[in-house]
VODOVEX-96853 format. One record per atom (N, C-alpha, C): residue in three letters; chain; z, y, x. Coordinates in steps of 0.1 Angstrom, whole numbers, plus 5000, padded with zeros to 4 digits. Atoms other than C-alpha are relative to their C-alpha. Layout:
r aa:ALA&ch:A&Z:Z&Y:Y&X:X;
...
END
This chain:
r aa:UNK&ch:A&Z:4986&Y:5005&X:4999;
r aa:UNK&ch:A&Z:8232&Y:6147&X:3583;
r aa:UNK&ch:A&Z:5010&Y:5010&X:4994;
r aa:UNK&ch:A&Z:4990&Y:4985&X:5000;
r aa:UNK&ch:A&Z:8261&Y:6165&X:3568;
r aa:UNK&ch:A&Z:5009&Y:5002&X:5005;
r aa:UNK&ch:A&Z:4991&Y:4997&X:4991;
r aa:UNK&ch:A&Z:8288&Y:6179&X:3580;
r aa:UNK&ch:A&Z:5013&Y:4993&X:4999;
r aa:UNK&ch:A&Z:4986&Y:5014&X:4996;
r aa:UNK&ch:A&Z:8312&Y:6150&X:3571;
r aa:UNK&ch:A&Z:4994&Y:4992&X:5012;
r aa:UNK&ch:A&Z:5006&Y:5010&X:4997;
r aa:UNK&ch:A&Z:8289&Y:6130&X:3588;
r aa:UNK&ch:A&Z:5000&Y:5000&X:5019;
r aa:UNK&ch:A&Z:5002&Y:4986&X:4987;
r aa:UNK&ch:A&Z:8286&Y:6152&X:3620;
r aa:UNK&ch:A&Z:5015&Y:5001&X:5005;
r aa:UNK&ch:A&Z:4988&Y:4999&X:4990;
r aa:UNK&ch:A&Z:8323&Y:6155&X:3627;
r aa:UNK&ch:A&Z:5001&Y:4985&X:5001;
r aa:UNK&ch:A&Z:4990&Y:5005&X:4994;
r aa:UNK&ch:A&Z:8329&Y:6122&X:3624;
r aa:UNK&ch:A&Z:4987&Y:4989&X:5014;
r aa:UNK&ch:A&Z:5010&Y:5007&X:4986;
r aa:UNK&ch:A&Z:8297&Y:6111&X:3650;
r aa:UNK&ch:A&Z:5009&Y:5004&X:5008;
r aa:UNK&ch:A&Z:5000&Y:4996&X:4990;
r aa:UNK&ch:A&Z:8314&Y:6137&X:3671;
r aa:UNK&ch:A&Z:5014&Y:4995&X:5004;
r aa:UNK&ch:A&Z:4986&Y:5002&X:4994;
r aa:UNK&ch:A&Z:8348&Y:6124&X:3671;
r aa:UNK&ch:A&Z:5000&Y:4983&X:5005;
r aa:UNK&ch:A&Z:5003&Y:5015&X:4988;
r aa:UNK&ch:A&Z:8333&Y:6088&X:3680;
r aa:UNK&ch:A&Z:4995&Y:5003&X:5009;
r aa:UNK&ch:A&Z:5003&Y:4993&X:4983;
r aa:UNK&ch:A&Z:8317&Y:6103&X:3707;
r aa:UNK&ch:A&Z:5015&Y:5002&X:5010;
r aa:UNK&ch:A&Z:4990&Y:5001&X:4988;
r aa:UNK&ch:A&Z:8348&Y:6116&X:3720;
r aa:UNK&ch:A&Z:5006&Y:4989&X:5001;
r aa:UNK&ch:A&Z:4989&Y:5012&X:5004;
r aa:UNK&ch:A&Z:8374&Y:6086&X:3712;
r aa:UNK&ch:A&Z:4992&Y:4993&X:5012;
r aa:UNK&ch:A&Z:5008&Y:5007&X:4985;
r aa:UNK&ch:A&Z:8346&Y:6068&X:3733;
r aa:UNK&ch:A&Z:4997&Y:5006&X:5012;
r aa:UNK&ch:A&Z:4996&Y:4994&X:4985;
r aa:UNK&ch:A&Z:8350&Y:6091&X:3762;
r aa:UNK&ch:A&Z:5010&Y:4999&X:5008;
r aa:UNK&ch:A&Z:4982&Y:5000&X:4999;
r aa:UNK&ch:A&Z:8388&Y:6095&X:3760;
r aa:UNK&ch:A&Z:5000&Y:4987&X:5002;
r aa:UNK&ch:A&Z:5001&Y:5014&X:4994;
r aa:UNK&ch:A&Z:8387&Y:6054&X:3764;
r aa:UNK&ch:A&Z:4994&Y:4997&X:5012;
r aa:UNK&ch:A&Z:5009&Y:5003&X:4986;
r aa:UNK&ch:A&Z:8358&Y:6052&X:3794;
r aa:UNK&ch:A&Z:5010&Y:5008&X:5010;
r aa:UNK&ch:A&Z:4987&Y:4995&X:4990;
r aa:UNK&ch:A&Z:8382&Y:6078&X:3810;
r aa:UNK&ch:A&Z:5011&Y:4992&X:5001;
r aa:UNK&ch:A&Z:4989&Y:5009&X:4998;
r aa:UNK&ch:A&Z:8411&Y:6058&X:3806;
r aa:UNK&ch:A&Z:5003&Y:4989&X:5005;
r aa:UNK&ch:A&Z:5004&Y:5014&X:4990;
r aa:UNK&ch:A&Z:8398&Y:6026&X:3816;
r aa:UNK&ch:A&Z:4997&Y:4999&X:5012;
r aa:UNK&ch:A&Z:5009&Y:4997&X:4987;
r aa:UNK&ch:A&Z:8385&Y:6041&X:3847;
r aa:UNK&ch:A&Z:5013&Y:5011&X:5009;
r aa:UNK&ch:A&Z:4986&Y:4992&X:4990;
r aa:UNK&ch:A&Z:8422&Y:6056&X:3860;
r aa:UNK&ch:A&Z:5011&Y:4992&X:4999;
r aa:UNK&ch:A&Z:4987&Y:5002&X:5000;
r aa:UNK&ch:A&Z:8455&Y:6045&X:3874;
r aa:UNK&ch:A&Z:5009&Y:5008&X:4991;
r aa:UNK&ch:A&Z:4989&Y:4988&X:5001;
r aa:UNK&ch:A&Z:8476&Y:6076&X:3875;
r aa:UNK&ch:A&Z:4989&Y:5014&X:4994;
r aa:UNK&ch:A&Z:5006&Y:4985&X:4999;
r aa:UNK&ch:A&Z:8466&Y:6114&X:3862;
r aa:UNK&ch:A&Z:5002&Y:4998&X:4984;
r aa:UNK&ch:A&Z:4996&Y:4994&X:5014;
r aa:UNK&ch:A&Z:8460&Y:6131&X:3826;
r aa:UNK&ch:A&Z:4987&Y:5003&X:4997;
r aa:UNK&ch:A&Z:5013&Y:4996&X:5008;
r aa:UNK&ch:A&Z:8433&Y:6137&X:3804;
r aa:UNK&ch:A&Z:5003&Y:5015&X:4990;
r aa:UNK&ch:A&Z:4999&Y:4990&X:5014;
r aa:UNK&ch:A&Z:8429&Y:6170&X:3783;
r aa:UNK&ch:A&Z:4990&Y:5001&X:4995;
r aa:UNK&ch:A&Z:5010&Y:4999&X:5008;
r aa:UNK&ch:A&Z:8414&Y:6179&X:3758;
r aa:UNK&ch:A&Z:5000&Y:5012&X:4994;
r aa:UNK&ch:A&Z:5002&Y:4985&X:5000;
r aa:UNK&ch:A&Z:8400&Y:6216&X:3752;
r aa:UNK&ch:A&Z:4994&Y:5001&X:4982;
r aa:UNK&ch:A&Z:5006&Y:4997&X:5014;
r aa:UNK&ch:A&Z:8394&Y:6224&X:3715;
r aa:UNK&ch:A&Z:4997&Y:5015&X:4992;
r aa:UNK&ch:A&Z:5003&Y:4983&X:5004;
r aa:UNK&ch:A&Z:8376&Y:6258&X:3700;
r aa:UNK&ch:A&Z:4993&Y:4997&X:4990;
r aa:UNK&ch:A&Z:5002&Y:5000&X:5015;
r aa:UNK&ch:A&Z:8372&Y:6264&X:3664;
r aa:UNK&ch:A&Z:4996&Y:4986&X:4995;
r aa:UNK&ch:A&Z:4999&Y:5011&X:5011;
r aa:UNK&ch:A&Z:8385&Y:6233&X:3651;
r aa:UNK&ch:A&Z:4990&Y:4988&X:5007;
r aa:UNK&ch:A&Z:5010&Y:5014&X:4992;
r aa:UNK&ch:A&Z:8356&Y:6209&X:3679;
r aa:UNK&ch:A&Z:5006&Y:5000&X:5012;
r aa:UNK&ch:A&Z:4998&Y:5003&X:4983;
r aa:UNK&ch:A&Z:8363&Y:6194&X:3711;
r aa:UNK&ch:A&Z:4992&Y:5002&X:5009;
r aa:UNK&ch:A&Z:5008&Y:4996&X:4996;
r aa:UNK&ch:A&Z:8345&Y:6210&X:3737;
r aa:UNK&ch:A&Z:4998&Y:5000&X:5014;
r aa:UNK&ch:A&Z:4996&Y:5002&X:4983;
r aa:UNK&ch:A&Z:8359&Y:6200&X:3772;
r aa:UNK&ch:A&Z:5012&Y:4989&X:5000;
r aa:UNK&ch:A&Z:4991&Y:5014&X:4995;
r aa:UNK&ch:A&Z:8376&Y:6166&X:3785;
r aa:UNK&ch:A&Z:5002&Y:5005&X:5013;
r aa:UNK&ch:A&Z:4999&Y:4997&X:4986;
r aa:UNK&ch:A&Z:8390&Y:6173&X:3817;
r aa:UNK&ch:A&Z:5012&Y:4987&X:5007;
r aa:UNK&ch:A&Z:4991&Y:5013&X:4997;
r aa:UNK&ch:A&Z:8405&Y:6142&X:3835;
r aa:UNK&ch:A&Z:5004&Y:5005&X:5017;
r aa:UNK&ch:A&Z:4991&Y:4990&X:4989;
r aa:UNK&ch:A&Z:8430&Y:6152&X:3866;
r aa:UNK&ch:A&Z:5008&Y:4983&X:5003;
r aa:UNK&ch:A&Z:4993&Y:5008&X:4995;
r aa:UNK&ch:A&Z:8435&Y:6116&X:3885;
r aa:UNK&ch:A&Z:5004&Y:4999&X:5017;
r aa:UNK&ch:A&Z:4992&Y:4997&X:4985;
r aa:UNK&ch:A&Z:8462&Y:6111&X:3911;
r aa:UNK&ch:A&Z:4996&Y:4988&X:5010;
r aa:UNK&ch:A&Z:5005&Y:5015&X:4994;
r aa:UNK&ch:A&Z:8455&Y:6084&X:3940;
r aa:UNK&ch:A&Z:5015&Y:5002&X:5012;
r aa:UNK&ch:A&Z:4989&Y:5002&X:4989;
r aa:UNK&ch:A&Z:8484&Y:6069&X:3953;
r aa:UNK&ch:A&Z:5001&Y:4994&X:5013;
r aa:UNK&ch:A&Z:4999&Y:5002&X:4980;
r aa:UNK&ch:A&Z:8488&Y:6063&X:3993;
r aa:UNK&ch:A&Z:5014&Y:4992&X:5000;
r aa:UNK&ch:A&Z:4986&Y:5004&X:5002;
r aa:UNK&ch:A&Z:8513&Y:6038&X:3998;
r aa:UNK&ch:A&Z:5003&Y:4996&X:5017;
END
């Protein structure tokens, strides 16, 4: 595989993460941790509201 090929598996990987997280929260935030130039930590931080 080359390395066009390779980022862009890895950025459909994420995009399809960043979506399944998003589908799967009300309220909160998603980040995204990136080191040299790849994404390398999703961190999702949701709120639950008490009404």
């Amino acid at each position: 595989m080359t390395r066009e090929k390779g980022q862009q598996a890895q950025f459909e990987a994420v995009a399809e993460k960043i979506q399944s997280m998003l589908e799967s929260m009300n309220y909160g935030s998603i980040t995204i941790v990136v080191q040299d130039g790849k994404v390398i930590q999703l961190e999702k931080n949701e709120k639950v509201r008490i009404k």
